[in-house]
Biopython code that builds the backbone (N, CA, C, O; Angstrom):
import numpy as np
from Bio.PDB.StructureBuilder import StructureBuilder

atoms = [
    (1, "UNK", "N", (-9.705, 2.738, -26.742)),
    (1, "UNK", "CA", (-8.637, 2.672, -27.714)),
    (1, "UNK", "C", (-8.269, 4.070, -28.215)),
    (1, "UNK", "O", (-7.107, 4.415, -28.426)),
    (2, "UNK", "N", (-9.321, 4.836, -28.386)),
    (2, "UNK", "CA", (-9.011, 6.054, -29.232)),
    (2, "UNK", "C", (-8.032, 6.969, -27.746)),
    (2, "UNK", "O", (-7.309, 7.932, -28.001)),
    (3, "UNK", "N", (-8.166, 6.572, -26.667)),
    (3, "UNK", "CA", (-7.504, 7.383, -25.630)),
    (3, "UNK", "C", (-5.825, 7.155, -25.680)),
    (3, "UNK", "O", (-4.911, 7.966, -25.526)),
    (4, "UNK", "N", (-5.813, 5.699, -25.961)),
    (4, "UNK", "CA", (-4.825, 5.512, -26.346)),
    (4, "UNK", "C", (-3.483, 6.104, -27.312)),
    (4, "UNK", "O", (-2.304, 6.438, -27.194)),
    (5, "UNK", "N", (-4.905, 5.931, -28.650)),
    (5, "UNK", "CA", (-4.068, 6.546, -29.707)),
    (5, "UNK", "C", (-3.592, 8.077, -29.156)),
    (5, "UNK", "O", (-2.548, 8.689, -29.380)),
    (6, "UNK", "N", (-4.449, 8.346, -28.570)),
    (6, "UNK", "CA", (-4.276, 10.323, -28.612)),
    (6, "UNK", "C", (-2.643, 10.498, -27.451)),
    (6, "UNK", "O", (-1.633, 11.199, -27.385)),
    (7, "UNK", "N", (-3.284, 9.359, -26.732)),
    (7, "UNK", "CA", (-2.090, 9.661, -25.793)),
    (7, "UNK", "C", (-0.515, 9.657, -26.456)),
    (7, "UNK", "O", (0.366, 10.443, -26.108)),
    (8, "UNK", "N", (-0.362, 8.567, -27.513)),
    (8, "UNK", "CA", (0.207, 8.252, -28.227)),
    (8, "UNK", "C", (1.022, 8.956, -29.275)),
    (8, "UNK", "O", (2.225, 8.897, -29.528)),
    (9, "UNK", "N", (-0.020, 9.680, -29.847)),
    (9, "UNK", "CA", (-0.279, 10.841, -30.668)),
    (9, "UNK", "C", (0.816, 12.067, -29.846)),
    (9, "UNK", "O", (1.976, 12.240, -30.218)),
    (10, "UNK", "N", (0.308, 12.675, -28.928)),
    (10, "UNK", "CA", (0.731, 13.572, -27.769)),
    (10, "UNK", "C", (2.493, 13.062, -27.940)),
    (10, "UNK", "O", (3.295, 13.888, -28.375)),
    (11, "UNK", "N", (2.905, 11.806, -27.596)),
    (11, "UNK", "CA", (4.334, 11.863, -27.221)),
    (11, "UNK", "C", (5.351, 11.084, -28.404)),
    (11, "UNK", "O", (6.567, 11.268, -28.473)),
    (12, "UNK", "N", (4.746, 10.395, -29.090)),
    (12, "UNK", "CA", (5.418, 10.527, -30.420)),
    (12, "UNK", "C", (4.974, 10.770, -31.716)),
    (12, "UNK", "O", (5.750, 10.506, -32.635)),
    (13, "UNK", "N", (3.703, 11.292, -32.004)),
    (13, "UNK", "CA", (3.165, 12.060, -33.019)),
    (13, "UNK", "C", (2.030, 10.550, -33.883)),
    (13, "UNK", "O", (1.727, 9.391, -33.598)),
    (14, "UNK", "N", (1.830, 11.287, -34.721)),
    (14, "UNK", "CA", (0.967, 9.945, -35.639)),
    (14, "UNK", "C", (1.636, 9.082, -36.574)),
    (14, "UNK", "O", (2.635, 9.665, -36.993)),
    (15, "UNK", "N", (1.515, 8.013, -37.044)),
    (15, "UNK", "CA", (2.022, 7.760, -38.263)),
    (15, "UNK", "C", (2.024, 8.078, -39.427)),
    (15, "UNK", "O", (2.585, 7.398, -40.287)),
    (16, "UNK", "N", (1.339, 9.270, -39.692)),
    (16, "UNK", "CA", (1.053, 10.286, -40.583)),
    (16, "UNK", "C", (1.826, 11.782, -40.452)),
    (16, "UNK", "O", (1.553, 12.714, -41.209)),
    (17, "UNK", "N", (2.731, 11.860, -39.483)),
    (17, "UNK", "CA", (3.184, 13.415, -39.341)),
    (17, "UNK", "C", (4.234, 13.070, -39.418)),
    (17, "UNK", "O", (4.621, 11.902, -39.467)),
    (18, "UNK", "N", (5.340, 14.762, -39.458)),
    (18, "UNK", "CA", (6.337, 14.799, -40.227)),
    (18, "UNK", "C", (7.483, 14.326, -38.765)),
    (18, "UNK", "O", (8.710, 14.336, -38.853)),
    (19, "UNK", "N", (6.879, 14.031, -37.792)),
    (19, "UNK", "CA", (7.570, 14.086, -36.248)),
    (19, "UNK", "C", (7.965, 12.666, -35.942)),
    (19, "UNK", "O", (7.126, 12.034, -35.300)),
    (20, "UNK", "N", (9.239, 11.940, -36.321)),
    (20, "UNK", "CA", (9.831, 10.651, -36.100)),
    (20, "UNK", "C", (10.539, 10.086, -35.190)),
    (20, "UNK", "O", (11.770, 10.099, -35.218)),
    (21, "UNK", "N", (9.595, 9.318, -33.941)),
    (21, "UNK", "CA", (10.441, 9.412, -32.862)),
    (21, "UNK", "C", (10.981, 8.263, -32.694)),
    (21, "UNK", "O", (10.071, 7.437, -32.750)),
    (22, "UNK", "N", (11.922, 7.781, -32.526)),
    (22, "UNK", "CA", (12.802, 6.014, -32.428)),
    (22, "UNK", "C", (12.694, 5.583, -30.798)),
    (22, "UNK", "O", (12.805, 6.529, -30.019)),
    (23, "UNK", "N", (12.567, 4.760, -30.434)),
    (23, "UNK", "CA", (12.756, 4.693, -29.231)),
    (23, "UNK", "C", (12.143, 2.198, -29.163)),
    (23, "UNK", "O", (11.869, 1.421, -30.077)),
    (24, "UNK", "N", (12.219, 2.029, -27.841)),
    (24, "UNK", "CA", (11.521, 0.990, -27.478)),
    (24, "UNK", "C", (10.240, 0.962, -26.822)),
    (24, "UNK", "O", (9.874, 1.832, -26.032)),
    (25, "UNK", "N", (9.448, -0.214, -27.211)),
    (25, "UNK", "CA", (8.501, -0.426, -26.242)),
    (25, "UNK", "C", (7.935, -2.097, -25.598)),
    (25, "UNK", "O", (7.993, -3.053, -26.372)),
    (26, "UNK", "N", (7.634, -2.211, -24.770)),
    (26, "UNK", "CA", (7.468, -2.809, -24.379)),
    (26, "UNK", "C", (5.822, -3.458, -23.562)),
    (26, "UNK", "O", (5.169, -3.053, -22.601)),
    (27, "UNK", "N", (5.684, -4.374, -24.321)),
    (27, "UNK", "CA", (4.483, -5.069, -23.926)),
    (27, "UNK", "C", (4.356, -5.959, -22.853)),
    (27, "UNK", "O", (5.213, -6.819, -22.647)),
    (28, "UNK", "N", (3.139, -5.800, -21.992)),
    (28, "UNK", "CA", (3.735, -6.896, -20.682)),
    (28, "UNK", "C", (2.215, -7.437, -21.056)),
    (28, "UNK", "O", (1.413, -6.666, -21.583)),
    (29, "UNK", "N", (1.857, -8.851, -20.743)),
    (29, "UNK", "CA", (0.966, -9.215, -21.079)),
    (29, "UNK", "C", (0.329, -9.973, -19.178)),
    (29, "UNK", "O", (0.532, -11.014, -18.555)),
    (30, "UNK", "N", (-0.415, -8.774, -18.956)),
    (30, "UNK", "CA", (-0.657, -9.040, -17.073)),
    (30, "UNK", "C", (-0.970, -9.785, -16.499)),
    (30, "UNK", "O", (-0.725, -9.750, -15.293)),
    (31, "UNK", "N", (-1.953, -11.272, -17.291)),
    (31, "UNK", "CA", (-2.201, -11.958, -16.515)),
    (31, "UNK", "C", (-0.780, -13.217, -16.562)),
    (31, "UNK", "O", (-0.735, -14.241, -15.880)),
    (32, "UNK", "N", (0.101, -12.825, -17.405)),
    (32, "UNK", "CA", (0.812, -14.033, -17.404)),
    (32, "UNK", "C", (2.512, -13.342, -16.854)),
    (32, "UNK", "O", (3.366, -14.073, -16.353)),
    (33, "UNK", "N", (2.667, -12.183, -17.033)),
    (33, "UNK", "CA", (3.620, -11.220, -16.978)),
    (33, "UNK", "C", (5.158, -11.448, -18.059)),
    (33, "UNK", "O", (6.355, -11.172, -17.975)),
    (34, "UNK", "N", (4.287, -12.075, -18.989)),
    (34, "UNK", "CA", (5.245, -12.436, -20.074)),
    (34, "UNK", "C", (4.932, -11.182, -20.600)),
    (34, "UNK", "O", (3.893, -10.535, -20.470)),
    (35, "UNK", "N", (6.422, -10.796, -21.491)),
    (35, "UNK", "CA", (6.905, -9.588, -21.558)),
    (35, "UNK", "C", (7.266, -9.610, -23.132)),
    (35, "UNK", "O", (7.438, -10.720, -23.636)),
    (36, "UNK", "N", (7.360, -8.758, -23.733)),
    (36, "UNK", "CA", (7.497, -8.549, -25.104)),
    (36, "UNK", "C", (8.409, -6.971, -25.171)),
    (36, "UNK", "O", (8.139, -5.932, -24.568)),
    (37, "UNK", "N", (9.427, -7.216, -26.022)),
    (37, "UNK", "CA", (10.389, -5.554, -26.179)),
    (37, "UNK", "C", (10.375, -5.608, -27.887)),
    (37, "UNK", "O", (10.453, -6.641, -28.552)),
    (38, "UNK", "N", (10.272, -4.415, -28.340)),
    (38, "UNK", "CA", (10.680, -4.325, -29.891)),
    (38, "UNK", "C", (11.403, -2.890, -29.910)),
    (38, "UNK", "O", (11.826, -2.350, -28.889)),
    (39, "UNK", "N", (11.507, -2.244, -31.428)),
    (39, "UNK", "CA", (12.539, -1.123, -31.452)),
    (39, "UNK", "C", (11.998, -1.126, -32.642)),
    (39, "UNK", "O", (11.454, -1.990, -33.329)),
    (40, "UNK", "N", (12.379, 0.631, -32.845)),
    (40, "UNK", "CA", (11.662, 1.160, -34.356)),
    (40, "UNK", "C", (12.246, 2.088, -34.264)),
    (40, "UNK", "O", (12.139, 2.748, -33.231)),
    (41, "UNK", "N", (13.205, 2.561, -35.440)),
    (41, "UNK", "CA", (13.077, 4.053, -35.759)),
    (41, "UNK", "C", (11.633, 5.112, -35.912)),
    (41, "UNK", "O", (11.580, 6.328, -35.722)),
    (42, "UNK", "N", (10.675, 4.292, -36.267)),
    (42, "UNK", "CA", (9.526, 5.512, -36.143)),
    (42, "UNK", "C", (8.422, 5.122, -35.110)),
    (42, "UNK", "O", (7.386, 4.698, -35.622)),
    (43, "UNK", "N", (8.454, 5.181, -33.931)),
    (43, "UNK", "CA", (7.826, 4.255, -32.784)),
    (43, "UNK", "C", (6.049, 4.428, -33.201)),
    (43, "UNK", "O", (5.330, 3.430, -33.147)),
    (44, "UNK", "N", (5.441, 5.893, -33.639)),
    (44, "UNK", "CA", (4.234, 5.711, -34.283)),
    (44, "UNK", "C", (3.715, 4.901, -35.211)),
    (44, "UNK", "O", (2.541, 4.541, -35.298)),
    (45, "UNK", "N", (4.763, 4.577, -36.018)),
    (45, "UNK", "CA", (3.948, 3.882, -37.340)),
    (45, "UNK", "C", (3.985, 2.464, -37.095)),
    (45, "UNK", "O", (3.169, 1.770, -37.701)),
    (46, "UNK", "N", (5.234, 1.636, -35.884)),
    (46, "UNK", "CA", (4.853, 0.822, -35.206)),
    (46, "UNK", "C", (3.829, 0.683, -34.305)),
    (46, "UNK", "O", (3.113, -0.319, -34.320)),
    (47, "UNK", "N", (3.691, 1.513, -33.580)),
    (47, "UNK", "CA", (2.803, 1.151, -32.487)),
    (47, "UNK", "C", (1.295, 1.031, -33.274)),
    (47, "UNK", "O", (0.628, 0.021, -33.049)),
    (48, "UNK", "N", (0.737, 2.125, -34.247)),
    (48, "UNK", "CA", (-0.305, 2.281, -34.628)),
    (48, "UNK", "C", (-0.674, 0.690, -35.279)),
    (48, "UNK", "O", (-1.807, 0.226, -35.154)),
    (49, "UNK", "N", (0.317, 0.012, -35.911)),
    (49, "UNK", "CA", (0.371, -1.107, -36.335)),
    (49, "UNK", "C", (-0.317, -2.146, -35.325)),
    (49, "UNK", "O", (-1.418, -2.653, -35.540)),
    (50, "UNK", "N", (0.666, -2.458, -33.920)),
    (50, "UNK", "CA", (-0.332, -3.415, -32.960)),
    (50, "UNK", "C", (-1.286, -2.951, -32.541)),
    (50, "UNK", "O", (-2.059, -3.893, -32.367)),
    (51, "UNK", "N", (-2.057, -1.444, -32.062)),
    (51, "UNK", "CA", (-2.884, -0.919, -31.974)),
    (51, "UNK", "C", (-4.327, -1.414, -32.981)),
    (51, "UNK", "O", (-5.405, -1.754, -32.493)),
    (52, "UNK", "N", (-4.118, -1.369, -33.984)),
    (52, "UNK", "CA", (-5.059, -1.165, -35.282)),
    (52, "UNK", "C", (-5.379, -2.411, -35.973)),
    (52, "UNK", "O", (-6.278, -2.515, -36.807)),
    (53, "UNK", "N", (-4.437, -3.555, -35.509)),
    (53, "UNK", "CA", (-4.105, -4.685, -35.938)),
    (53, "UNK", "C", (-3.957, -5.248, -37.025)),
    (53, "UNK", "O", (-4.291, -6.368, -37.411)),
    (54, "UNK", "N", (-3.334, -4.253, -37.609)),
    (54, "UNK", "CA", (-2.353, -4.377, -39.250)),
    (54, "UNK", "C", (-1.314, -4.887, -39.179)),
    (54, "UNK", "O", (-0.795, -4.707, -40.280)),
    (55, "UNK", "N", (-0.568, -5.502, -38.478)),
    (55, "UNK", "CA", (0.503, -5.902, -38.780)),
    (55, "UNK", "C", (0.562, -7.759, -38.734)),
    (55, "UNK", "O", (0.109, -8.302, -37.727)),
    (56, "UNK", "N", (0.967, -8.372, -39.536)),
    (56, "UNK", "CA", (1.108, -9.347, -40.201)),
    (56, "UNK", "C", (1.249, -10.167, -38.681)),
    (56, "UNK", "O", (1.826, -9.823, -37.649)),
    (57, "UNK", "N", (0.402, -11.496, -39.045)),
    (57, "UNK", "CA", (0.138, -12.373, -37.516)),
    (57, "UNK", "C", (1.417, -13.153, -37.493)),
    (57, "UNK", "O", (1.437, -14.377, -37.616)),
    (58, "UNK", "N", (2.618, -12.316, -37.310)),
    (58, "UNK", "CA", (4.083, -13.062, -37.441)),
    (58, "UNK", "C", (4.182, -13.550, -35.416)),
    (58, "UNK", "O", (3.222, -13.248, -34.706)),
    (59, "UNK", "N", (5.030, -14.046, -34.995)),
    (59, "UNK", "CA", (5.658, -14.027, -33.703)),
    (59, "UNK", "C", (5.059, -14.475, -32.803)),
    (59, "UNK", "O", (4.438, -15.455, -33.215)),
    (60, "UNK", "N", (4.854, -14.273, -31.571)),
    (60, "UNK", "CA", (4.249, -14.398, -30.509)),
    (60, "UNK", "C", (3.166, -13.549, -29.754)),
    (60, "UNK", "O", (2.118, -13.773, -29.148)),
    (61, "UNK", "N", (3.975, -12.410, -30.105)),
    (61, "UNK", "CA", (3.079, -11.155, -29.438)),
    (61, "UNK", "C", (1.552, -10.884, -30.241)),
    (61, "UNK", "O", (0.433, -10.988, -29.738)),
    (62, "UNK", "N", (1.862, -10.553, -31.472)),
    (62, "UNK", "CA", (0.583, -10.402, -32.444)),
    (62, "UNK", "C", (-0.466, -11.260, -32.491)),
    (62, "UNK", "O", (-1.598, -10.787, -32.391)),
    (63, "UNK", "N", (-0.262, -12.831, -32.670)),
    (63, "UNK", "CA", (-1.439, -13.721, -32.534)),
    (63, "UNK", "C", (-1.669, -13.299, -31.280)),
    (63, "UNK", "O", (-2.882, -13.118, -31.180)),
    (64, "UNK", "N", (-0.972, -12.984, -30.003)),
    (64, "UNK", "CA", (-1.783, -13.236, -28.553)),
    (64, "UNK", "C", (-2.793, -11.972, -28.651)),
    (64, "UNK", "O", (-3.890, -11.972, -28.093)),
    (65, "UNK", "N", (-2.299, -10.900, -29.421)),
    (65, "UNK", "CA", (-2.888, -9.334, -29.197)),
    (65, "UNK", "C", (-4.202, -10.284, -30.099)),
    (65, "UNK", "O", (-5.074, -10.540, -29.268)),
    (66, "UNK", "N", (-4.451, -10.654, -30.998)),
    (66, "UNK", "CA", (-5.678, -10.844, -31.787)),
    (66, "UNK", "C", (-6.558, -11.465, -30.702)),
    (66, "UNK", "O", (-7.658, -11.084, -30.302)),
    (67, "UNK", "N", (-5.677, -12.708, -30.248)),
    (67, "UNK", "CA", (-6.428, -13.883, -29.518)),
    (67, "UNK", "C", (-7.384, -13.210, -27.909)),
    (67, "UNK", "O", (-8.422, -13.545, -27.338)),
    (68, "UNK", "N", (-6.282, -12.085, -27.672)),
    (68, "UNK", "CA", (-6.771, -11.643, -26.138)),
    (68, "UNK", "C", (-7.405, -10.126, -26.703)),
    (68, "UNK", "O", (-7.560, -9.677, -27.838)),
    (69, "UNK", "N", (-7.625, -9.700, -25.639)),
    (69, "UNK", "CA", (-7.782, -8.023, -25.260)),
    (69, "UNK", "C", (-6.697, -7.084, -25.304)),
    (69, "UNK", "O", (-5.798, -6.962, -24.472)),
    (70, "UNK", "N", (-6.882, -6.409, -26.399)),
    (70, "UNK", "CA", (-5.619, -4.854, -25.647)),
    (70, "UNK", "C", (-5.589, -4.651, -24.579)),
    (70, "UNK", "O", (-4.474, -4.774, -24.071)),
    (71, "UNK", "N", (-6.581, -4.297, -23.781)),
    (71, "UNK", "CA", (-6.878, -4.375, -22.228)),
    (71, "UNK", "C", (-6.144, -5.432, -21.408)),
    (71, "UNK", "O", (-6.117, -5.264, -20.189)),
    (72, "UNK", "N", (-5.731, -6.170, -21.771)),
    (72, "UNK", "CA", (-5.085, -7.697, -21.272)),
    (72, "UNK", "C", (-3.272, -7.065, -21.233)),
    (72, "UNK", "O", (-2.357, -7.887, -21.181)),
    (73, "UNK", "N", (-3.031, -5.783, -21.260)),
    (73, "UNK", "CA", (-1.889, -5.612, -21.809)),
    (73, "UNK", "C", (-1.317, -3.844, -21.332)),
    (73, "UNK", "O", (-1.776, -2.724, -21.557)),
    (74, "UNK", "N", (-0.366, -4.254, -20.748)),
    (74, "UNK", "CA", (0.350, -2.868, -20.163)),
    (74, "UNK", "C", (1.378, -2.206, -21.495)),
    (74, "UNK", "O", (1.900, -2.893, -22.373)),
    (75, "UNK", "N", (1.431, -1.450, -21.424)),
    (75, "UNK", "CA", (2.540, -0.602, -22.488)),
    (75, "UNK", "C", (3.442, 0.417, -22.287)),
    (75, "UNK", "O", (3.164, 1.613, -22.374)),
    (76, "UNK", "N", (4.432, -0.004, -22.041)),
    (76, "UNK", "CA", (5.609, 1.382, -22.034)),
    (76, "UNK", "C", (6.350, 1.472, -23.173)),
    (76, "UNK", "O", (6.496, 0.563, -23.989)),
    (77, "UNK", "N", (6.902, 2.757, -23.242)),
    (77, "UNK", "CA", (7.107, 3.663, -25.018)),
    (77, "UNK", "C", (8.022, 4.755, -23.608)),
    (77, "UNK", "O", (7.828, 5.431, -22.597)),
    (78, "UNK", "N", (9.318, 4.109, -24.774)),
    (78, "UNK", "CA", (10.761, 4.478, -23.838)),
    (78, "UNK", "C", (11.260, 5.356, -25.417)),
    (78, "UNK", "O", (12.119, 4.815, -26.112)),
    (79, "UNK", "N", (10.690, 6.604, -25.831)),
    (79, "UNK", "CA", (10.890, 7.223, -27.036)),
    (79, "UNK", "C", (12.811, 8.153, -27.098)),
    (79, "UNK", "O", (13.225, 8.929, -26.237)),
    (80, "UNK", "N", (13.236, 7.908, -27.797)),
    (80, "UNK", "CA", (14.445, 8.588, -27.739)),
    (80, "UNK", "C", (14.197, 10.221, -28.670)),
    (80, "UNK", "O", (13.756, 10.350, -29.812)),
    (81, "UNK", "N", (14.592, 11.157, -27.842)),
    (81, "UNK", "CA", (13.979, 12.631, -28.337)),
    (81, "UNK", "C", (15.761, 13.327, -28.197)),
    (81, "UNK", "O", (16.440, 13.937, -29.022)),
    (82, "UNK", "N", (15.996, 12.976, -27.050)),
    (82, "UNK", "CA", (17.392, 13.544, -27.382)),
    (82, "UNK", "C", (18.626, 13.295, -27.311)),
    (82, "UNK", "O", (18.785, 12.608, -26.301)),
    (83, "UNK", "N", (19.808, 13.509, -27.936)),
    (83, "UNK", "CA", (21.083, 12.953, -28.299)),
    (83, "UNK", "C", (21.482, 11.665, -28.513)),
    (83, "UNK", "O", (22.295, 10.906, -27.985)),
    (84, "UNK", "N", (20.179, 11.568, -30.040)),
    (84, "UNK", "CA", (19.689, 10.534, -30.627)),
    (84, "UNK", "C", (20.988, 9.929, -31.038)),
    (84, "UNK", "O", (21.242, 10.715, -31.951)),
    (85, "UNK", "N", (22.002, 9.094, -31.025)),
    (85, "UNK", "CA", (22.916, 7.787, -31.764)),
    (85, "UNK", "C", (21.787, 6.783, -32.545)),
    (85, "UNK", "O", (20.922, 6.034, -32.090)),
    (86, "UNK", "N", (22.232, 7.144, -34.047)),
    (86, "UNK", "CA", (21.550, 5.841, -34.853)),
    (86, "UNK", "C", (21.365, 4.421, -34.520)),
    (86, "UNK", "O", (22.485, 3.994, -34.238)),
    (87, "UNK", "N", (20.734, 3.743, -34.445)),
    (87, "UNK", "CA", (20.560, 2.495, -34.792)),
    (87, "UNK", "C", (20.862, 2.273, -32.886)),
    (87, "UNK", "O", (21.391, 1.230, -32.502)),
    (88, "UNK", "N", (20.522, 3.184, -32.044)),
    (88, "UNK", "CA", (21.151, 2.780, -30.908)),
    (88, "UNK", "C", (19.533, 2.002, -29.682)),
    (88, "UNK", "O", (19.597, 1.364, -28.632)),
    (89, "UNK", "N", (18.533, 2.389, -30.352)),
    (89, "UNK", "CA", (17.052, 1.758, -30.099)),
    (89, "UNK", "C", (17.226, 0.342, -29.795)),
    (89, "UNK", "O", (17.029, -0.281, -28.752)),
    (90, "UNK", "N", (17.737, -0.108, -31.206)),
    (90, "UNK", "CA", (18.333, -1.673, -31.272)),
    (90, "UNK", "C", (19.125, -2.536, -30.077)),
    (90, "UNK", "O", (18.926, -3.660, -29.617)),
    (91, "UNK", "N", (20.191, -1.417, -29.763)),
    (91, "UNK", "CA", (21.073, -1.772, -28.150)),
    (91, "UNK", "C", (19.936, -2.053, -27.561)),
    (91, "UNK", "O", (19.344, -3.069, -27.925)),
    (92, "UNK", "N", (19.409, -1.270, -26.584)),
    (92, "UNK", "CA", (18.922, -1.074, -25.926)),
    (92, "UNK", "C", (17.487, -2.030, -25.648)),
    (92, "UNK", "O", (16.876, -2.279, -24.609)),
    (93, "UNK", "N", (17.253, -2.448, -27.124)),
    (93, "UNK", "CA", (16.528, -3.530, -27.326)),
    (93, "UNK", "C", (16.996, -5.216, -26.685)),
    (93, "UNK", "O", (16.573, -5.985, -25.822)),
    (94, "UNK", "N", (17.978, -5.195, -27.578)),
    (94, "UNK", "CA", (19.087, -6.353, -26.826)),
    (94, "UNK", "C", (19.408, -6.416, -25.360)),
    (94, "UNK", "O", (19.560, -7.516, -24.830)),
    (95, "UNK", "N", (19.479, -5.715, -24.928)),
    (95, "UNK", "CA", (19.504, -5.142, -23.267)),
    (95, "UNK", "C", (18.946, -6.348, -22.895)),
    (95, "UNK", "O", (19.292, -7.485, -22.573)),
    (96, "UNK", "N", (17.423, -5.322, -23.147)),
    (96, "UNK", "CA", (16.300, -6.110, -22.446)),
    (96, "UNK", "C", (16.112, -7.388, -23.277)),
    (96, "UNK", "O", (14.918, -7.498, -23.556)),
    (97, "UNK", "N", (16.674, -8.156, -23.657)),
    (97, "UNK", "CA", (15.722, -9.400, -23.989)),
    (97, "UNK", "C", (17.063, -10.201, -23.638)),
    (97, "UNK", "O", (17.219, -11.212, -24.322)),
    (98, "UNK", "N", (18.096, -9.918, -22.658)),
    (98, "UNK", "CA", (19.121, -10.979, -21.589)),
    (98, "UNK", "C", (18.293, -11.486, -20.654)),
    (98, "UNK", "O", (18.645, -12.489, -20.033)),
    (99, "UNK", "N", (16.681, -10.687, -20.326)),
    (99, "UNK", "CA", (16.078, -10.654, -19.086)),
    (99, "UNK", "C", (15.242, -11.725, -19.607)),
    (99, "UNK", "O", (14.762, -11.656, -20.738)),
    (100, "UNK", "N", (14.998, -12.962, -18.635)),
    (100, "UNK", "CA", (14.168, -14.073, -18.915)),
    (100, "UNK", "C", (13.051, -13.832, -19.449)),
    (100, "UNK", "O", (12.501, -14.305, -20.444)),
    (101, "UNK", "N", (12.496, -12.383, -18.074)),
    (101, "UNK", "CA", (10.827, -12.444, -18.368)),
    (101, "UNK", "C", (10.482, -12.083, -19.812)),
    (101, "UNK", "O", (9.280, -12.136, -20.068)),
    (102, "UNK", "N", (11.327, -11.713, -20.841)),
    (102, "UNK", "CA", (10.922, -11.278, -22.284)),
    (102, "UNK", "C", (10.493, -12.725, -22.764)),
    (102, "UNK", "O", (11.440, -13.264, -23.336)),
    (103, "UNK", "N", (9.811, -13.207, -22.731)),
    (103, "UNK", "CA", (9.180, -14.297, -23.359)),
    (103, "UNK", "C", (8.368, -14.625, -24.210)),
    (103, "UNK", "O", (7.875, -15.741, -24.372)),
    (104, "UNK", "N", (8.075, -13.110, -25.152)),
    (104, "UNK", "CA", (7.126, -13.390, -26.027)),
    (104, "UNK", "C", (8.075, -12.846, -27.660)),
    (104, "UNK", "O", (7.558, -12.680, -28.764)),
    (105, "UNK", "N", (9.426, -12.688, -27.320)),
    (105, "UNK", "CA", (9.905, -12.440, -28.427)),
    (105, "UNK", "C", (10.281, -13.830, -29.120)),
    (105, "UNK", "O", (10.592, -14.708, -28.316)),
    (106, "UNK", "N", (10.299, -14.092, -30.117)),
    (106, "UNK", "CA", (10.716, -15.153, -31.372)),
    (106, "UNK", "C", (11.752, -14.904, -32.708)),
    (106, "UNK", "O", (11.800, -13.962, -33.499)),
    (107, "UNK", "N", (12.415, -15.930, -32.634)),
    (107, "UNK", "CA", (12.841, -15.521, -34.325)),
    (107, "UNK", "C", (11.880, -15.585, -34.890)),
    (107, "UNK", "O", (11.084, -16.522, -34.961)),
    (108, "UNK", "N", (11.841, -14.005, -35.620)),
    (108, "UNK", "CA", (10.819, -13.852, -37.037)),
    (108, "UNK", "C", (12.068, -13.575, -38.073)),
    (108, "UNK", "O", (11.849, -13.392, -39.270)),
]
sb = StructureBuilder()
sb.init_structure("model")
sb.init_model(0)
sb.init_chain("A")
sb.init_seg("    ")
for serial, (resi, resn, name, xyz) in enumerate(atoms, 1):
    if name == "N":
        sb.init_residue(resn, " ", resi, " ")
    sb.init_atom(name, np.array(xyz, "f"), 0.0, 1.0, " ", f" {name:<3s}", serial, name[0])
structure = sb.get_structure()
């Protein structure tokens, strides 16, 4: 886990530093290849959240992260660094969840 964080750390900073990177990420959950996308203006202080398992057992994705292994779980972090458009994470979010395999998103 801690390799994680650092790696983490390295490309969009901590949830503690002054370095705010917006972008998407995406959870694939491998043995089932159900797929999960979210969006954040500060992609650290999210991610550190499912990482650390602070964030409120809302949705689909979170109970499965408690129920299974982090290890049970691929992660890409699609960070936006340059010729940032506001609120444009969100698009790009929507994108991806036309695609069937996103199956672990829910109305929360």
């Amino acid at each position: 886990m801690s390799e994680i964080k650092e790696t983490l750390k390295e490309k969009i900073g901590s949830p503690c530093s002054k370095k705010r990177i917006p972008g998407i990420y995406i959870f694939t959950h491998i043995p089932t290849a159900s797929k999960y996308v979210g969006s954040f203006s500060e992609l650290a202080i999210r991610l550190n959240g499912y990482i650390t398992g602070t964030h409120k057992k809302t949705g689909l994705l979170i109970p499965l992260l408690k129920k299974k292994n982090l290890k049970d779980f691929s992660l890409q972090v699609f960070p936006f660094y340059l010729d940032y458009i506001k609120t444009s994470e969100i698009v790009l979010e929507q994108y991806y969840l036309l695609n069937p395999c996103f199956t672990l998103k829910s109305c929360e």
